[in-house]
PDB file of N, CA, C and O in Angstrom:
ATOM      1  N   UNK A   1      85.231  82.510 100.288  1.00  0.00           N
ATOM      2  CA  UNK A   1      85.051  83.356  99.122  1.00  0.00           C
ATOM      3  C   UNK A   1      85.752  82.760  97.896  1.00  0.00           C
ATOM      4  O   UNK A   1      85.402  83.030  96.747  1.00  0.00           O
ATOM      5  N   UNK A   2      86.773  81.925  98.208  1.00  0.00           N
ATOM      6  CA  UNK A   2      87.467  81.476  96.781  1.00  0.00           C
ATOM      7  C   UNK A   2      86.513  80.149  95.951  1.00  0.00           C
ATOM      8  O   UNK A   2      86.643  79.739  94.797  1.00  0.00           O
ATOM      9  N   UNK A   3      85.686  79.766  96.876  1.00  0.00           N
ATOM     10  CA  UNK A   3      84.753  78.876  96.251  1.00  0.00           C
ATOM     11  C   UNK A   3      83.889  79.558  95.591  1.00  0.00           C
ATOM     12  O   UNK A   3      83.454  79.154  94.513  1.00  0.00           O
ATOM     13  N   UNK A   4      83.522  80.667  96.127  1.00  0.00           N
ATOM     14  CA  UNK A   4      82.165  81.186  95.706  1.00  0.00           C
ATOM     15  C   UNK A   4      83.039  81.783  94.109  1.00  0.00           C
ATOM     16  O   UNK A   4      82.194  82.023  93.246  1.00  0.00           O
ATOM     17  N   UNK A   5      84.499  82.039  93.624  1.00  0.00           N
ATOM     18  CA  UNK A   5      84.518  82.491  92.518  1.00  0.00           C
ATOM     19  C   UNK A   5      85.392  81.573  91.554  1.00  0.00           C
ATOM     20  O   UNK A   5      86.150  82.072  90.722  1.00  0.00           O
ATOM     21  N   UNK A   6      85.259  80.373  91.697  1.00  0.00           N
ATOM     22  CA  UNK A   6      85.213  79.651  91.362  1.00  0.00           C
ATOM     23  C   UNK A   6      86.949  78.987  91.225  1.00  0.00           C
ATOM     24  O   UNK A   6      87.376  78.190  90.390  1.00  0.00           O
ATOM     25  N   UNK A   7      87.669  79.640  92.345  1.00  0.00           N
ATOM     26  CA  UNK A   7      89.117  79.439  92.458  1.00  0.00           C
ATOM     27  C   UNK A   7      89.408  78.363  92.976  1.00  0.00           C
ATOM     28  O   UNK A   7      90.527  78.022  92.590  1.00  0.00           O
ATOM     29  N   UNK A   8      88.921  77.580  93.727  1.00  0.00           N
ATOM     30  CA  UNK A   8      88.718  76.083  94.217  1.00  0.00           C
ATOM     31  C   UNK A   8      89.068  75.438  93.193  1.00  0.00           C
ATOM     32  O   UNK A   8      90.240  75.358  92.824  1.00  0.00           O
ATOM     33  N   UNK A   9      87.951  74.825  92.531  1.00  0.00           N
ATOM     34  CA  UNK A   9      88.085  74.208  91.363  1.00  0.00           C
ATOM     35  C   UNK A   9      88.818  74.496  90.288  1.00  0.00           C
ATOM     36  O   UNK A   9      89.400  73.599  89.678  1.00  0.00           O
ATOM     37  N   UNK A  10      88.885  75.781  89.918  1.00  0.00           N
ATOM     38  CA  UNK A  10      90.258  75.682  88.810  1.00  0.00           C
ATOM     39  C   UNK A  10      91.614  75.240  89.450  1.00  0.00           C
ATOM     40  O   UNK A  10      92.466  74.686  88.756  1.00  0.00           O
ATOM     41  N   UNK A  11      91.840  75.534  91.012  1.00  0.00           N
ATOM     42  CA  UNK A  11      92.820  74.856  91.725  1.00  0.00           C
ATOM     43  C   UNK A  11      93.135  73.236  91.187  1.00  0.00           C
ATOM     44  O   UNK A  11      93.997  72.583  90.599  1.00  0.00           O
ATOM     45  N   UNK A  12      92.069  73.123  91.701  1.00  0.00           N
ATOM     46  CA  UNK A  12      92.172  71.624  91.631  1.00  0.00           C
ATOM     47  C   UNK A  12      91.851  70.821  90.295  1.00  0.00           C
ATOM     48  O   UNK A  12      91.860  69.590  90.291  1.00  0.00           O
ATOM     49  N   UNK A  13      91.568  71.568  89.172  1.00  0.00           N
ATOM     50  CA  UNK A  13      91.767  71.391  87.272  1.00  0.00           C
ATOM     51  C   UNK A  13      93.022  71.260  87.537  1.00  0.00           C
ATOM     52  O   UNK A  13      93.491  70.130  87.402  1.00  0.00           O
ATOM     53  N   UNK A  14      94.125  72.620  88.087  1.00  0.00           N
ATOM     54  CA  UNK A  14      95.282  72.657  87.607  1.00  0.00           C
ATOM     55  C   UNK A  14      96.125  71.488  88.180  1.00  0.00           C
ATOM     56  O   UNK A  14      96.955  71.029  87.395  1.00  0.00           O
ATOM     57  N   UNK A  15      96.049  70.868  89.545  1.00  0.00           N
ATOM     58  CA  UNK A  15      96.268  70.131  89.854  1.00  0.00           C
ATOM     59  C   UNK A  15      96.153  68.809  89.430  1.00  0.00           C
ATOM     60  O   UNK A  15      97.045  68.107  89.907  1.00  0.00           O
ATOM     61  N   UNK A  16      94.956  67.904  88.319  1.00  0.00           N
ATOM     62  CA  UNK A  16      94.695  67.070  88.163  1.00  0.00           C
ATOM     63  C   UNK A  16      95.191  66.908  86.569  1.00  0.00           C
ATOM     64  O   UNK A  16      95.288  65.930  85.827  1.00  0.00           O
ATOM     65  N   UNK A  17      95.439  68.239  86.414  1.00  0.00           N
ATOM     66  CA  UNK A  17      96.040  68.115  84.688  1.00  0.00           C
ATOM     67  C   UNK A  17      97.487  68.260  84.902  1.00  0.00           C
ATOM     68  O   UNK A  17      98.047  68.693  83.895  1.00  0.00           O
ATOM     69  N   UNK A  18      98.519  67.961  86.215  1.00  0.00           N
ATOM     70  CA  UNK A  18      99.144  67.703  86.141  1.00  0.00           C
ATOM     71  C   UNK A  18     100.940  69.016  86.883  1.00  0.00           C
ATOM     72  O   UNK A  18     102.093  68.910  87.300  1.00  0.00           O
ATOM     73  N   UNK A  19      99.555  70.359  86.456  1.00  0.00           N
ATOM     74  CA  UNK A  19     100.223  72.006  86.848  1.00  0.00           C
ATOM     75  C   UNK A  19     100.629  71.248  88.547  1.00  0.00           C
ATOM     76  O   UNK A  19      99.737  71.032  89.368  1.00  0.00           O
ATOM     77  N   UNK A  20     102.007  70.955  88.798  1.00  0.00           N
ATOM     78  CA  UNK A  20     102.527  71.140  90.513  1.00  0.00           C
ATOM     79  C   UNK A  20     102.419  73.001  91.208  1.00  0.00           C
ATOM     80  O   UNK A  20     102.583  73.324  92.385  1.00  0.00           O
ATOM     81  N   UNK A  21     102.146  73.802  90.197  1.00  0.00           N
ATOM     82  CA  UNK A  21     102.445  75.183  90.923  1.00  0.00           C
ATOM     83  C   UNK A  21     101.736  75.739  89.851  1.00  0.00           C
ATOM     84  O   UNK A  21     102.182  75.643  88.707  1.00  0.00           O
ATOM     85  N   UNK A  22     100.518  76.398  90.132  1.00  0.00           N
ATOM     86  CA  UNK A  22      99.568  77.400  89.853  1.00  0.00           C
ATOM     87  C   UNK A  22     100.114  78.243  89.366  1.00  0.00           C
ATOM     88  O   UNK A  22     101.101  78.581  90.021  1.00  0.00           O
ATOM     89  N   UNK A  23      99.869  79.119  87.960  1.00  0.00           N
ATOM     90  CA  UNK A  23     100.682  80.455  87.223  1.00  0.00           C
ATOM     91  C   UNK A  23     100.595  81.437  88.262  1.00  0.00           C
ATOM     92  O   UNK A  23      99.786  81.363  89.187  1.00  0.00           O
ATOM     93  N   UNK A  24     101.553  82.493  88.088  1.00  0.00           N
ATOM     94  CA  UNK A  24     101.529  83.117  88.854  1.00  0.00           C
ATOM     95  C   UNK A  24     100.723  84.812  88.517  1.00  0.00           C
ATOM     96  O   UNK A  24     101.656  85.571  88.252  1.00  0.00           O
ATOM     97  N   UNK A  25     100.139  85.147  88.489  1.00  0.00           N
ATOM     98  CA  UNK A  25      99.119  86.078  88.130  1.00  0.00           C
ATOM     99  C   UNK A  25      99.833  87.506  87.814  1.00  0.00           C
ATOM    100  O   UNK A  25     100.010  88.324  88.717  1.00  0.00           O
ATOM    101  N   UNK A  26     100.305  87.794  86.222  1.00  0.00           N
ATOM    102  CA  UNK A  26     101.258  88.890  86.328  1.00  0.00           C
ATOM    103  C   UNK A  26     100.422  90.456  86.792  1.00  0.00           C
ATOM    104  O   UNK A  26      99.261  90.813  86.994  1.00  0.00           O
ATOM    105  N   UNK A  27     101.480  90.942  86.804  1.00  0.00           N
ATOM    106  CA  UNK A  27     101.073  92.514  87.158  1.00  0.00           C
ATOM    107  C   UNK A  27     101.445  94.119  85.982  1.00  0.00           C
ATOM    108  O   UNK A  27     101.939  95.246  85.983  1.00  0.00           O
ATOM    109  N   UNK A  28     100.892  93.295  85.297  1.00  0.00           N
ATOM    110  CA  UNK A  28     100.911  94.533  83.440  1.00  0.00           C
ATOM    111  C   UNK A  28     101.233  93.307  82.745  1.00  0.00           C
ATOM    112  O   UNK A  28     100.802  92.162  82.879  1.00  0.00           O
ATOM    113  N   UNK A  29     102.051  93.792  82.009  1.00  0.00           N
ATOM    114  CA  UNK A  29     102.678  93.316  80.793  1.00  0.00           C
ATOM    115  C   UNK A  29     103.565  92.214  80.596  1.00  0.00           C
ATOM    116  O   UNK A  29     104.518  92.078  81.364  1.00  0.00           O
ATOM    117  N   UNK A  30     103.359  91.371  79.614  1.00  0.00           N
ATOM    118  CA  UNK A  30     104.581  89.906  80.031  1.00  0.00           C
ATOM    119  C   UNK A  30     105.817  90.848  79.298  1.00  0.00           C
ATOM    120  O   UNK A  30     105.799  91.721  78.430  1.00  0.00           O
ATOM    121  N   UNK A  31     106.857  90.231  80.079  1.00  0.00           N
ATOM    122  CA  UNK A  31     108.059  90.629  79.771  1.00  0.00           C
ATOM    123  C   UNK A  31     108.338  90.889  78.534  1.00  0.00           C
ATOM    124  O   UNK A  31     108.895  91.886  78.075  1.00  0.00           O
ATOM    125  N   UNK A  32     107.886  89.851  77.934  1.00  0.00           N
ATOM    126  CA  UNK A  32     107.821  89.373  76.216  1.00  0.00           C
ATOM    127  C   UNK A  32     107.109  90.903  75.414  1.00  0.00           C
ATOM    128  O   UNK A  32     107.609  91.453  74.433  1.00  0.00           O
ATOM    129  N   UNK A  33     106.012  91.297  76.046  1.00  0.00           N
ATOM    130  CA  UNK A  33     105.006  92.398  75.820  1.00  0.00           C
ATOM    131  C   UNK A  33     105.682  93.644  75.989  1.00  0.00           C
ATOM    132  O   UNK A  33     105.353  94.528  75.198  1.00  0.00           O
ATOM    133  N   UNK A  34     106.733  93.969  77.015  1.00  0.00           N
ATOM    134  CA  UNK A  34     107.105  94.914  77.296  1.00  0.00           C
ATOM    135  C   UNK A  34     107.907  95.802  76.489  1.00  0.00           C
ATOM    136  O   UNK A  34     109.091  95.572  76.248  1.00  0.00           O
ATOM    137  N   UNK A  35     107.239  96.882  76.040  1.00  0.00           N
ATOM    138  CA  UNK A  35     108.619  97.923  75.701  1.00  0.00           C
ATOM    139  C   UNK A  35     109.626  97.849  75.928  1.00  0.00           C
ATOM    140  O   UNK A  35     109.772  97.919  77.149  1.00  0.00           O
ATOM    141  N   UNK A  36     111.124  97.658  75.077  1.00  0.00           N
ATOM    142  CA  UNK A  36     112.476  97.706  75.839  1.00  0.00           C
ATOM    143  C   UNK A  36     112.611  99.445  75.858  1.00  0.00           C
ATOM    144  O   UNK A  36     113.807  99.565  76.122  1.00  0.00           O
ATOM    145  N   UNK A  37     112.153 100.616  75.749  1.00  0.00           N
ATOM    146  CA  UNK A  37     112.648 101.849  76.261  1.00  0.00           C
ATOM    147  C   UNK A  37     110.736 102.128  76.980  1.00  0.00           C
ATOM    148  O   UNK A  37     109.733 101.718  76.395  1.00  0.00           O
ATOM    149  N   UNK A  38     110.733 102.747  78.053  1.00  0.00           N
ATOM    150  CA  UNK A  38     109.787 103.787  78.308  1.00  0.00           C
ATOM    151  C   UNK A  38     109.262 104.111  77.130  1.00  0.00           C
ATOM    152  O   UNK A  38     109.758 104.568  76.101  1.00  0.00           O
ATOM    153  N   UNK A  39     107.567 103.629  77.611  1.00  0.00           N
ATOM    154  CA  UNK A  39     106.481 104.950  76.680  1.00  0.00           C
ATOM    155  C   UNK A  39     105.816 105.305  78.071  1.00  0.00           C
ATOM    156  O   UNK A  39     106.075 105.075  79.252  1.00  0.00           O
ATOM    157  N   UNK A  40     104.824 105.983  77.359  1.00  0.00           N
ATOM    158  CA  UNK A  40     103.507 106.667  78.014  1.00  0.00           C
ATOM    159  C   UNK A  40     102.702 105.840  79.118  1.00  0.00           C
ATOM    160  O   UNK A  40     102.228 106.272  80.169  1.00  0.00           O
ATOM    161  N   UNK A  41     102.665 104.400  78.556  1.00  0.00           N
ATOM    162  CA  UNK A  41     102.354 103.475  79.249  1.00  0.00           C
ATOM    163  C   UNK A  41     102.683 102.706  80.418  1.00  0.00           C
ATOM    164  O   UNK A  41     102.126 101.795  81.030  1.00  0.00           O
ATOM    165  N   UNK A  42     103.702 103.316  80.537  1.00  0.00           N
ATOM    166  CA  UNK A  42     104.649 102.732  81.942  1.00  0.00           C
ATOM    167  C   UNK A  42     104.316 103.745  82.966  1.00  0.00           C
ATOM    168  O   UNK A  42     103.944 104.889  82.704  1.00  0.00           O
ATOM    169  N   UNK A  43     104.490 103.198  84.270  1.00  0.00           N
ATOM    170  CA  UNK A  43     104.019 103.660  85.653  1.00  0.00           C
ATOM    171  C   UNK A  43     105.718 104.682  85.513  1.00  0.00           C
ATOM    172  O   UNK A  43     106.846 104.321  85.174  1.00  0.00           O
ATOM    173  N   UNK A  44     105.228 105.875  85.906  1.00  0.00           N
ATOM    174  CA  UNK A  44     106.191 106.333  86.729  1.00  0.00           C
ATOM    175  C   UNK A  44     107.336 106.052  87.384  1.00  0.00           C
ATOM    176  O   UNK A  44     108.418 106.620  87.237  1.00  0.00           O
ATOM    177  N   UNK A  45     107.020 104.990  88.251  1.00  0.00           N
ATOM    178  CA  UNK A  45     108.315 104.097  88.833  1.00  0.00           C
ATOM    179  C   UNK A  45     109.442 103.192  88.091  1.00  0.00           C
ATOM    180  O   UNK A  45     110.637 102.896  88.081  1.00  0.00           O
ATOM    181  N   UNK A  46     108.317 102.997  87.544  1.00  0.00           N
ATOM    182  CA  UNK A  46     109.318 101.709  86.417  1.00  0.00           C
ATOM    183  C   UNK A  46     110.080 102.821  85.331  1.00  0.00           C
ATOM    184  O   UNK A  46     111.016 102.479  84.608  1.00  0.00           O
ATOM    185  N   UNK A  47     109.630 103.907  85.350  1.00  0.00           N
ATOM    186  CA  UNK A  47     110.331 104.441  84.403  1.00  0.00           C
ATOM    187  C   UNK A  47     111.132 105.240  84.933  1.00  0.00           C
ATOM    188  O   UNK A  47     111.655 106.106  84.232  1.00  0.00           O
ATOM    189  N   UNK A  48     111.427 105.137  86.341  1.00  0.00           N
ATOM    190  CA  UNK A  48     112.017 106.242  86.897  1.00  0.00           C
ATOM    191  C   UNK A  48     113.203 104.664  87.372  1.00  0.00           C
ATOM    192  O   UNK A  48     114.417 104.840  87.266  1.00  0.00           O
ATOM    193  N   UNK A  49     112.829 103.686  87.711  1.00  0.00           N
ATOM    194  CA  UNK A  49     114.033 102.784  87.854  1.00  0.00           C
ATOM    195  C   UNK A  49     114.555 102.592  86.311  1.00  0.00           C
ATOM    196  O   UNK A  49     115.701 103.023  86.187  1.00  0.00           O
ATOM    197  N   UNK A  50     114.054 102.104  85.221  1.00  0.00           N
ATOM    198  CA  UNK A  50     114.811 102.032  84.044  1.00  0.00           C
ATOM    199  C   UNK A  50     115.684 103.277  83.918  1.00  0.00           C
ATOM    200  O   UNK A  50     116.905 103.180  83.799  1.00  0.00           O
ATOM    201  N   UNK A  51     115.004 104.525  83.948  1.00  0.00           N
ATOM    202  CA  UNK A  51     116.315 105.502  83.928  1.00  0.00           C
ATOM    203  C   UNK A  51     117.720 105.558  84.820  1.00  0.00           C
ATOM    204  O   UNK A  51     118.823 105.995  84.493  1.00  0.00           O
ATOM    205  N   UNK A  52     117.270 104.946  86.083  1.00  0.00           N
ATOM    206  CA  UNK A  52     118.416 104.708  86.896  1.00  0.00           C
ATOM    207  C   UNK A  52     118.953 103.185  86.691  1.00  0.00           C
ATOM    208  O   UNK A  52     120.094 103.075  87.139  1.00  0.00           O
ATOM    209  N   UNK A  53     118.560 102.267  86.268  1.00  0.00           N
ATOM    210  CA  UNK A  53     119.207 101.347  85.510  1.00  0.00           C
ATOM    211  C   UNK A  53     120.380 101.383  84.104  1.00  0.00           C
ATOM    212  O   UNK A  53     121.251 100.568  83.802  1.00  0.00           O
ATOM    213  N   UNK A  54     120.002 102.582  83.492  1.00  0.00           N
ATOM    214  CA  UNK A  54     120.595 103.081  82.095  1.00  0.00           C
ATOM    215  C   UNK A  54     121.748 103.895  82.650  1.00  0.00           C
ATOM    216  O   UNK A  54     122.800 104.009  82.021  1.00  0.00           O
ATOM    217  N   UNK A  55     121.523 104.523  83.956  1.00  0.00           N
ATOM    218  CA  UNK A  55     122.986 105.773  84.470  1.00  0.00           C
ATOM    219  C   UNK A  55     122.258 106.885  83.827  1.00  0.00           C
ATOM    220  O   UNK A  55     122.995 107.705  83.280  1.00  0.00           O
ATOM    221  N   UNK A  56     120.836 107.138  83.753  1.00  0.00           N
ATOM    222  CA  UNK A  56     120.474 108.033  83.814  1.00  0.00           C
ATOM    223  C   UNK A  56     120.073 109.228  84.399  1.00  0.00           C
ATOM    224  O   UNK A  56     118.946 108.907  84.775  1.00  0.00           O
ATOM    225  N   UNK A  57     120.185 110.099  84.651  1.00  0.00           N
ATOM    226  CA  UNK A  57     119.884 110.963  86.332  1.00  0.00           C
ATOM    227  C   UNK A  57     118.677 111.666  85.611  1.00  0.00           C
ATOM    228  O   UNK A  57     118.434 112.073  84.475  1.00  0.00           O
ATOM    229  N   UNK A  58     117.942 111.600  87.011  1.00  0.00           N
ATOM    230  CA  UNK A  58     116.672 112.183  87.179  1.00  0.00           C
ATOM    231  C   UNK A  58     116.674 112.794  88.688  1.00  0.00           C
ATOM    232  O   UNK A  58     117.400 112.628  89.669  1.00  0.00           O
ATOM    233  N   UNK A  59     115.196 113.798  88.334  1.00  0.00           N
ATOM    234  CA  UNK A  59     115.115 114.161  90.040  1.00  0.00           C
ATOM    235  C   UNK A  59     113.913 113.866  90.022  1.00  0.00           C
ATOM    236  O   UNK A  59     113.273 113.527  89.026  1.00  0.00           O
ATOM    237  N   UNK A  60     113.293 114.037  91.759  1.00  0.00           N
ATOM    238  CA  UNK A  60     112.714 112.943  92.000  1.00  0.00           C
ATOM    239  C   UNK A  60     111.094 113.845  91.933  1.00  0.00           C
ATOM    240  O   UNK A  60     109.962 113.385  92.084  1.00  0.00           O
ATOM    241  N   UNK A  61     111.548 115.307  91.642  1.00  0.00           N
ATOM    242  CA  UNK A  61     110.270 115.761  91.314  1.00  0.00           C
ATOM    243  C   UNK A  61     109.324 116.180  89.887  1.00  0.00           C
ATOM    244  O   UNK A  61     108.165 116.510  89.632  1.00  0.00           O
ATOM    245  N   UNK A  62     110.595 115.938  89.170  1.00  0.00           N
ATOM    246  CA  UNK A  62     110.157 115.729  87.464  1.00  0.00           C
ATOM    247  C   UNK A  62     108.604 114.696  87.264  1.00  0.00           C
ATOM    248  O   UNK A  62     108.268 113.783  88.018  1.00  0.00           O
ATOM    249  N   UNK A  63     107.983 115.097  86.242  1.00  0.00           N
ATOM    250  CA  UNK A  63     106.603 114.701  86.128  1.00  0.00           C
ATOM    251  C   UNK A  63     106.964 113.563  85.284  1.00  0.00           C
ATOM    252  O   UNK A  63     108.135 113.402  84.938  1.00  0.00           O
ATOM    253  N   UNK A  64     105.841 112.603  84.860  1.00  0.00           N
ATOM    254  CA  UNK A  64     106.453 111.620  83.790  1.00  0.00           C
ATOM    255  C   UNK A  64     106.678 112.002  82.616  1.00  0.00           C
ATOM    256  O   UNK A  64     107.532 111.423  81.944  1.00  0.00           O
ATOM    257  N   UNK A  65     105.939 113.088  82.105  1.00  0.00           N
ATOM    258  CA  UNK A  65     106.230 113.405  80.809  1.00  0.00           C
ATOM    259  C   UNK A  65     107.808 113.892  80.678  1.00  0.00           C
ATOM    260  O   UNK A  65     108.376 113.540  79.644  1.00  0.00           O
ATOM    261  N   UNK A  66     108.596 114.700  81.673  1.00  0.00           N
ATOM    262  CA  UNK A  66     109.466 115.127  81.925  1.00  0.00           C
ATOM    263  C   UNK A  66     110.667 113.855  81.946  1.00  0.00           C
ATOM    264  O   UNK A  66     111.752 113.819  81.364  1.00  0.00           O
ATOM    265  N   UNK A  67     110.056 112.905  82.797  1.00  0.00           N
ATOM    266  CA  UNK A  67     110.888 111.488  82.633  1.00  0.00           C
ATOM    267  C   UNK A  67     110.952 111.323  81.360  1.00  0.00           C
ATOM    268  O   UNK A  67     112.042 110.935  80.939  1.00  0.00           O
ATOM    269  N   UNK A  68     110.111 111.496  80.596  1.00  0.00           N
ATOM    270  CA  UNK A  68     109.940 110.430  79.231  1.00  0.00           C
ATOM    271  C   UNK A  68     110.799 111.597  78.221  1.00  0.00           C
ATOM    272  O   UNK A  68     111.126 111.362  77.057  1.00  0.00           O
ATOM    273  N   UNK A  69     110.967 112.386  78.671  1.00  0.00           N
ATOM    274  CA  UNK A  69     111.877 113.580  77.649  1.00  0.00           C
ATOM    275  C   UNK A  69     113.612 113.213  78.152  1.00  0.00           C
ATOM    276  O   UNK A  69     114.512 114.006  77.875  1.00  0.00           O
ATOM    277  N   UNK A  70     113.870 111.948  78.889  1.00  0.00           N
ATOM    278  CA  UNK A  70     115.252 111.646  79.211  1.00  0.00           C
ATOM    279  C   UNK A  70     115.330 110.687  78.045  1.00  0.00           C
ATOM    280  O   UNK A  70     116.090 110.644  77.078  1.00  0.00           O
ATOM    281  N   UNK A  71     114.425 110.014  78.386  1.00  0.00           N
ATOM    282  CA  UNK A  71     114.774 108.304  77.415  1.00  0.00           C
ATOM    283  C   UNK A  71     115.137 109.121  75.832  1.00  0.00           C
ATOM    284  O   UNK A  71     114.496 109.840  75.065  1.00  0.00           O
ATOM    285  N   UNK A  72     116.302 108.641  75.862  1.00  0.00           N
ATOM    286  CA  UNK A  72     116.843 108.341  74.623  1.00  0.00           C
ATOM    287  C   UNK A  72     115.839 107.830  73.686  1.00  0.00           C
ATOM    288  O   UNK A  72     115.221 106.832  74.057  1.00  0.00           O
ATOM    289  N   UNK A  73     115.466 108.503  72.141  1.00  0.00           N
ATOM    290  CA  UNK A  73     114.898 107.884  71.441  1.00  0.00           C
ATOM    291  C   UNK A  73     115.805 106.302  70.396  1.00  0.00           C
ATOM    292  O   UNK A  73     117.001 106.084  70.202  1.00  0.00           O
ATOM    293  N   UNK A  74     114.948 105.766  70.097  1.00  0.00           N
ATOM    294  CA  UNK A  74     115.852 104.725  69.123  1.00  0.00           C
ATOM    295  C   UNK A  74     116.142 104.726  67.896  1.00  0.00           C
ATOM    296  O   UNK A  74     116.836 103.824  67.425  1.00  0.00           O
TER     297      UNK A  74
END
């Protein structure tokens, strides 16, 4: 199946132009991209670890909007 979508060959582009290790395929936002506080846009989790990263307390049945009424505005 990785031939048929054409992952073979860009393999082996990246390989011949010199790439030793294939990018690694992010999952949202580049770091660079990222909000430094919680919006709307963040998963639940991530905003429920940033609050516990900050010494923020939360419980674990609060909704996100409810999360997003912790974060400190800037």
């Amino acid at each position: 199946m990785a031939t048929q979508l054409g992952i073979g060959r860009n393999t082996r582009w990246l390989y011949a132009s010199g790439v030793t290790d294939p990018p690694e395929v992010p999952e949202g936002l580049a770091a660079s991209q990222q909000p430094t506080t919680p919006t709307s846009s963040w998963l639940k989790g991530d905003i429920q670890a940033w609050l516990t990263e900050h010494e923020i307390e939360w419980d674990s049945g609060m909704t996100k909007d409810e999360l997003l009424d912790l974060v400190p505005e800037e």
